[in-house]
C-alpha positions as CSV (number, residue, x, y, z in Angstrom):
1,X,17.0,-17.5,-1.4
2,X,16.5,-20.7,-0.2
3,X,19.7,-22.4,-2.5
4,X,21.9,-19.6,-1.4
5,X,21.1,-21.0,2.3
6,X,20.8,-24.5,2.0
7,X,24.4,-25.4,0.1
8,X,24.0,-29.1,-0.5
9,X,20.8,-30.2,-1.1
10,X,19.7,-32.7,-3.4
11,X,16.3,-32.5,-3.6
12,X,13.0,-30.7,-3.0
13,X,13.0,-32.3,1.2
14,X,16.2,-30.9,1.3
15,X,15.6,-27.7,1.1
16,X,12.3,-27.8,2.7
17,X,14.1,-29.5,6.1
18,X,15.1,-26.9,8.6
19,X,17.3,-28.3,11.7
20,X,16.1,-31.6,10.9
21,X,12.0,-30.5,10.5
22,X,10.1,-30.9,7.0
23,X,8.2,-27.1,6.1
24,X,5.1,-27.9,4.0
25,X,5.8,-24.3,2.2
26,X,9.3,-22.6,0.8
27,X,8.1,-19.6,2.3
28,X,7.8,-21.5,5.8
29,X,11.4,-22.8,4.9
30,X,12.4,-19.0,4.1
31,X,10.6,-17.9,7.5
32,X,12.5,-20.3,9.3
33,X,15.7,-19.3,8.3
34,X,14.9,-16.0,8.7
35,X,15.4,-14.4,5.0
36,X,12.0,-12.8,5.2
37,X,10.7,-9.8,7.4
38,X,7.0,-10.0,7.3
39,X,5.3,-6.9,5.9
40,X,8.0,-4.7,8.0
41,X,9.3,-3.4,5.1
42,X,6.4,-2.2,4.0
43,X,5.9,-0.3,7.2
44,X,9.2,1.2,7.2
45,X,9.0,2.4,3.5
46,X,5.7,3.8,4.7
47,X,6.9,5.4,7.4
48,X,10.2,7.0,5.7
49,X,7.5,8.2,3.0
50,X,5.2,9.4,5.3
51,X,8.3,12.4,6.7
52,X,8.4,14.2,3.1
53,X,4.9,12.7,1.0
54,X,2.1,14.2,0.4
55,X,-1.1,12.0,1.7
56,X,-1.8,11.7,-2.1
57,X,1.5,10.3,-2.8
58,X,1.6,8.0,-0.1
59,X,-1.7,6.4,-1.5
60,X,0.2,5.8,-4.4
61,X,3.1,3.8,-2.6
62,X,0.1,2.0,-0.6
63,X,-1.3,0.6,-3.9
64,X,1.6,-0.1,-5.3
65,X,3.0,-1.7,-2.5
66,X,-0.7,-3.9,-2.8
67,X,0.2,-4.6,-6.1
68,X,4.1,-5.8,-6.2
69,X,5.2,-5.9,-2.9
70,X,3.1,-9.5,-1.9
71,X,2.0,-8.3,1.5
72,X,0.5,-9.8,4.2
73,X,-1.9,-8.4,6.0
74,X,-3.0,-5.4,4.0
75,X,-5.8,-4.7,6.6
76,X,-3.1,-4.4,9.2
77,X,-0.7,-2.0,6.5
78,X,-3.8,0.1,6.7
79,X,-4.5,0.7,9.9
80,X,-1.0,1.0,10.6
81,X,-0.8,4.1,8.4
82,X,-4.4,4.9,8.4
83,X,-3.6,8.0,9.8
84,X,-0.8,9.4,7.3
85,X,-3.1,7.7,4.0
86,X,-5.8,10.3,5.1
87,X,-4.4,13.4,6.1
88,X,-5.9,15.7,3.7
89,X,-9.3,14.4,3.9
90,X,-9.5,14.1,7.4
91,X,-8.1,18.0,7.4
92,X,-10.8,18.9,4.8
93,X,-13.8,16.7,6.0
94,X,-14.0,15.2,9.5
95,X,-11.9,11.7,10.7
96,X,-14.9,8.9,9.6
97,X,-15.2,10.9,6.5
98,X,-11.8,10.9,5.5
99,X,-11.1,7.9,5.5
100,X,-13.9,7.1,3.6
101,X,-12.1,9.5,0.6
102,X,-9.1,7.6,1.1
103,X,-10.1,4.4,0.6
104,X,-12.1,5.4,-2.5
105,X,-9.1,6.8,-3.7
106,X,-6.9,4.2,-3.1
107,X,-9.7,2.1,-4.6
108,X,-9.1,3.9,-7.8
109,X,-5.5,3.6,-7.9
110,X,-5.9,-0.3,-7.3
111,X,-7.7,-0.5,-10.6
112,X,-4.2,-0.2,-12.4
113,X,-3.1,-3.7,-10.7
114,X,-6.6,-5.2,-11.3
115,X,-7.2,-5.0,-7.6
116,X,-10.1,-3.6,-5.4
117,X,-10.6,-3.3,-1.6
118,X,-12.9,-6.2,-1.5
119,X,-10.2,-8.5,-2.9
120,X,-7.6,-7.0,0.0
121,X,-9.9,-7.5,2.7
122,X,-10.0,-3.6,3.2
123,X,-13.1,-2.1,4.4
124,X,-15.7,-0.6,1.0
125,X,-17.2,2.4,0.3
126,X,-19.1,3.9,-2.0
127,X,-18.4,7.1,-3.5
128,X,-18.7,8.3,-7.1
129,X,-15.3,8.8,-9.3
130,X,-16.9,13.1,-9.4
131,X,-16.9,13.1,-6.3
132,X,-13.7,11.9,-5.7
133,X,-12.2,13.5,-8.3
134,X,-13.5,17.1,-6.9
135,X,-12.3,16.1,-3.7
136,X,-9.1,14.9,-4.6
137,X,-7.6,18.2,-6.8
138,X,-4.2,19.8,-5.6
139,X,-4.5,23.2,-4.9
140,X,-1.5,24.1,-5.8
141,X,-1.7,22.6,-9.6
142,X,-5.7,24.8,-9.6
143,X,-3.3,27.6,-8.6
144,X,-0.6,27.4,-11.1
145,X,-3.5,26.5,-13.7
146,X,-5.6,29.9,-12.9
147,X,-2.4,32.2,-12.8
148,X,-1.9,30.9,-16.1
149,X,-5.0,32.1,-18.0
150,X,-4.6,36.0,-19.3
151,X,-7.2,38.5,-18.4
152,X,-8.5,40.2,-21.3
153,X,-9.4,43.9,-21.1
């Protein structure tokens, strides 16, 4: 991003020096000139998610947004959308509990990018992958499941 900017340069301190002041990083360079948004990207795709996604599926742009999208401040990703993440489990448990179940389940879904909570600075919990897993069924797949099965007379 930084070449396409900086037409010109010659070296490394060249395209580190923004109206005549040395960055230490690239990404302070970048910041500079404006070519990155800080994690409001991630809050917007979030947020246009969050108007047609099911809670479920919104965990599973939040971990893959942990895992690609190099964000910020995760903590602050989640308590921006803490409230959309744990819908369901709030609905079906109580608010604390909730997003306890989130977390686990996003947790889970970190696992696939050999990430974890701890290593996001995001709050731990403790609940086992049964419980979890009972807790995080869709009704509508248990529905389509038992309307399946023929009753024998």
């Amino acid at each position: 991003m930084l070449l396409l900017r900086k037409s010109g340069a010659i070296s490394f301190d060249d395209i580190l020096t923004v109206n005549g002041l040395r960055c230490i990083t690239f990404q302070q360079a970048c910041q500079e000139y404006l070519l990155l948004r800080g994690d409001q990207q991630w809050h917007d795709a979030l947020n246009d998610a969050a108007q047609f996604q099911s809670p479920r599926q919104l965990r599973m742009l939040f971990a893959m947004i942990c895992g690609f999208g190099e964000v910020e401040d995760v903590p602050d990703l989640w308590v921006q959308h803490q409230v959309s993440l744990c819908e369901d489990f709030v609905h079906r448990y109580s608010e604390q509990t909730g997003s306890h179940y989130a977390l686990a389940d996003i947790e889970e879904l970190l696992t696939s990018y050999n990430l974890s909570l701890q290593k996001l600075h995001l709050p731990t919990v403790d609940l086992s992958a049964s419980v979890l897993e009972r807790a995080n069924f869709d009704v509508v797949e248990e529905q389509a499941k038992a309307n399946s099965y023929t009753i024998c007379s």
